[in-house]
C-alpha positions in Angstrom: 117.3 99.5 128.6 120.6 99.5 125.9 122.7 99.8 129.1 121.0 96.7 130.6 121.5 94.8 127.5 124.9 95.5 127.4 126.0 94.4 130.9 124.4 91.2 130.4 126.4 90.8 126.5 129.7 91.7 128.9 128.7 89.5 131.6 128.2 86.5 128.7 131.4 87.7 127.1 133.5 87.4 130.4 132.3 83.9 130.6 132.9 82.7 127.1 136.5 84.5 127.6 136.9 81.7 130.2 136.3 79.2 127.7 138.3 80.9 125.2 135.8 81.4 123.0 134.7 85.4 121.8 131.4 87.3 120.8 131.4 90.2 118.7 127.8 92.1 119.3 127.6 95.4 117.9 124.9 98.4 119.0 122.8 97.5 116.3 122.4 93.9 118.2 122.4 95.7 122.3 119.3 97.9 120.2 117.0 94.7 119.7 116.2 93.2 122.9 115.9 97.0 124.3 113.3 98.3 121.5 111.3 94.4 122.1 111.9 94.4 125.7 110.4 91.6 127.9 107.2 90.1 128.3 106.4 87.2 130.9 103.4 86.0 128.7 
C-alpha cells in the first residue's frame, strides 16, 4: 500500500512541478494513509 501512496504523492508532485510549486513528503507521511487505508463509509 506504501507503493500506492507514493505514486499518487509523485503523480501530485509532477503536477505542482507544472505550476512551479514543490512538496516535500517524507516515508513517515507515504506510512499514514497506508497503515489508515481507505474506507468508502
Amino acid at each position: 500500500m506504501v507503493k500506492i501512496v507514493a505514486l499518487q504523492i509523485k503523480r501530485l508532485d509532477l503536477r505542482l512541478a507544472e505550476r512551479k510549486l514543490w512538496l516535500t513528503v517524507d516515508d513517515s507521511a507515504c506510512e499514514l494513509p497506508a497503515e489508515t487505508g481507505y474506507d468508502p463509509q
